[in-house]
N, C-alpha and C positions, 0 to 999 in steps of 0.2 A: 504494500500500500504506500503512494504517497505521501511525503510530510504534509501536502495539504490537504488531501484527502484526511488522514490522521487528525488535524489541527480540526477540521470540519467537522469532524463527530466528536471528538473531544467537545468542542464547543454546542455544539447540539446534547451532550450527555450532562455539560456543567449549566444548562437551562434550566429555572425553575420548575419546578412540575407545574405549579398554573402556568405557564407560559408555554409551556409544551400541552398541554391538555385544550388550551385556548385558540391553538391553532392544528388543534384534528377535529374531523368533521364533528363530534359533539358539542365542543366548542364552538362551533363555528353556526352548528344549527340552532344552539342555544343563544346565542348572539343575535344572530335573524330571527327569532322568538322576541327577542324581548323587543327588539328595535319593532316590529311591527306592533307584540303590546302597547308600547308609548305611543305608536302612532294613532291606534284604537282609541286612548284614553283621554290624549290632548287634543289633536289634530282631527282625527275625520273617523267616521262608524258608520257601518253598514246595518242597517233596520229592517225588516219585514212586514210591510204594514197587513195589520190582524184581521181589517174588518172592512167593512164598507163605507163605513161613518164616513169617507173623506170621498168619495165619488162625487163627482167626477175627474176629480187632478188627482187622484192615486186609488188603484185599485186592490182590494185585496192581493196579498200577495205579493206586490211590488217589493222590489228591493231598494232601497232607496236610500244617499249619500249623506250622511248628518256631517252639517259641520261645526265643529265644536269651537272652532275659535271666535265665531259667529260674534259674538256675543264680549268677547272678551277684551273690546275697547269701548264697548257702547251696550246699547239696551235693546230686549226683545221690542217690538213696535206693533201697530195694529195693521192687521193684514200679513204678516209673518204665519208658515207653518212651522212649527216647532216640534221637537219629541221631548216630552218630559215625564220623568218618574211620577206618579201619580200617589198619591198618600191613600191611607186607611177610608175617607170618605169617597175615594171614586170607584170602592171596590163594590162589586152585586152583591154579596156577601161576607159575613167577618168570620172568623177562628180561623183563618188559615192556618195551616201547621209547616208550611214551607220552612220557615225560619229553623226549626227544630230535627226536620227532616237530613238526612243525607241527600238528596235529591236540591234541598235548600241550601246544602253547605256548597255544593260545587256551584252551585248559581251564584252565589257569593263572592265566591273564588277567582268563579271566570268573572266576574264584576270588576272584581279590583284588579284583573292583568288587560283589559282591557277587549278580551273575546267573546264574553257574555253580555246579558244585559246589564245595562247599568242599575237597573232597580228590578222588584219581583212585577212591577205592575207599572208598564211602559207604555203610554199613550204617542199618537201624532194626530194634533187638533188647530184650529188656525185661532192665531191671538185676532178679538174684537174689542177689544179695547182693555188698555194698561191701567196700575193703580191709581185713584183718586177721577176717573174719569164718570162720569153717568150715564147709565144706559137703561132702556125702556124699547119697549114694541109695546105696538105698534105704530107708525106712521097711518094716515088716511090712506095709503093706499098699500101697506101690509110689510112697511122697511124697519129693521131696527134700525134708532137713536140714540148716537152715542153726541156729547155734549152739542143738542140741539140738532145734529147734522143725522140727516136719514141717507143710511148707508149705498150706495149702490154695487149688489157683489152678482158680479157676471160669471162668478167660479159656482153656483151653486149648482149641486144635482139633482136636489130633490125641496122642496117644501112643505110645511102643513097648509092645507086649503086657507083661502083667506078671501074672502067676499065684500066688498066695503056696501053695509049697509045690510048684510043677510048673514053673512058667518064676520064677524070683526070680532075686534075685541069691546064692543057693548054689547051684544045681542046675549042672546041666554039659549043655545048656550054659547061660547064663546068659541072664537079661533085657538086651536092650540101653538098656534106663534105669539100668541101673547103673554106678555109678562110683564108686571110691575116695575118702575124706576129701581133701578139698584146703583148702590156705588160703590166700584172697584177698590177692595183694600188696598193699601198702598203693599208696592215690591209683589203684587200678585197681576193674574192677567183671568179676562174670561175668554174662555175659551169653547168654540162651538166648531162642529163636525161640517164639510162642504156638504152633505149630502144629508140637509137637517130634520130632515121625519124619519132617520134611521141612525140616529148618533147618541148615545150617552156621553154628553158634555156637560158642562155647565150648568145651564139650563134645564134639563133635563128631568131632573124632581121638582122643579117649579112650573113646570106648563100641566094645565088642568083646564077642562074644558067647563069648568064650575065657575061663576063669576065670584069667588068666594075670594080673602088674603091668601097670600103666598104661605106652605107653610114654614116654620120656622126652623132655620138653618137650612133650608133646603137648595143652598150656591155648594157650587162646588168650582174652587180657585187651583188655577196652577202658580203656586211660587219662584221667583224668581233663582234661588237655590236649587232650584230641582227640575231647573231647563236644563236639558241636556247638550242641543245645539239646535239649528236651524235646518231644516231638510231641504236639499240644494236642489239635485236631482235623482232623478230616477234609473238606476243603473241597469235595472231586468226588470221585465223580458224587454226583447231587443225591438222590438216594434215599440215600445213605452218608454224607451232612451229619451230624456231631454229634462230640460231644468223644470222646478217645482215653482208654481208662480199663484 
């Protein structure tokens, strides 16, 4: 053997062991693990929207682009779809045992390395209006108003019926688009479904076709801590490729 050759494994045998372990493929695939982790967590996350609730701009199933920096020099805004972890009040039901579960430990897990979801109960809803704002339906002719201004959203899919003069919100019984003046806590947002006579949002335990009061605690707020990011675009399927607007 060569004196350099010699000199070369010498020096390769007086390498640290992490420094030798860091450059063979487990190392190297543990490396590219984590760097795509970080990128999951800060940077950008792939979502599988659940439901219909958002029809017509995302359909079941969609895979769809969050981006998480979104947010991270400025504030969610009205007309934004967002995904956000959703608290204990937006769930159909309570006692879940997930948390306790093995099945709840890895969802966790994958939570914090950035390949799971970030919460057990992960919505994507569009912000109508941010904290401290006032909102009411109906308009005379069937718009919510958000401080005095009735909306105009050309993203919807669906609606409940609304009649001016035969189903509104005076008649008995009422429109189920309707709903009382509310104001937005501050640091929260209300949030409602494109596709609104099939969404559990917001809204959602306060529309009643009874001309009766709202009942009490019946809002359901997404907070500002538990936005996830902004959903950009839509990555699959490939006919549904294109930005979320």
């Amino acid at each position: 053997m060569s004196s350099e050759a010699k000199e070369s494994s010498n020096t390769a045998q007086q390498a640290p062991m992490w420094r030798r372990w860091l450059g063979s493929f487990w190392g190297e695939l543990l490396f590219a693990v984590v760097v795509v982790g970080l990128v999951l967590s800060f940077v950008a996350k792939p979502y599988q929207v659940p439901s219909a609730s958002m029809e017509q701009t995302l359909q079941p199933g969609d895979r769809i682009l969050v981006n998480r920096l979104a947010y991270r020099f400025g504030q969610p805004k009205a007309g934004d779809v967002v995904v956000f972890n959703a608290g204990q009040a937006w769930r159909s039901t309570s006692g879940s045992t997930d948390g306790s579960s093995v099945r709840g430990a890895i969802k966790t897990v994958l939570g914090w390395t950035g390949f799971g979801p970030t919460g057990s109960h992960t919505l994507v809803k569009r912000i109508i209006a941010v904290g401290g704002e006032k909102v009411s339906c109906c308009s005379t002719n069937g718009s919510i108003v958000v401080e005095g201004r009735a909306l105009n959203e050309p993203y919807l899919g669906s609606n409940f019926p609304f009649t001016p003069g035969k189903l509104d919100c005076g008649t008995t019984p009422r429109s189920l688009r309707c709903f009382a003046p509310v104001t937005v806590p501050e640091n929260s947002y209300l949030m409602l479904g494109d596709n609104r006579a099939d969404s559990s949002d917001s809204a959602f335990r306060c529309r009643s076709a009874a001309v009766a009061p709202m009942p009490q605690g019946c809002w359901r707020w997404a907070t500002r801590g538990n936005v996830v990011g902004k959903a950009s675009m839509v990555m699959w399927p490939l006919n549904r490729v294109g930005i979320v607007s």
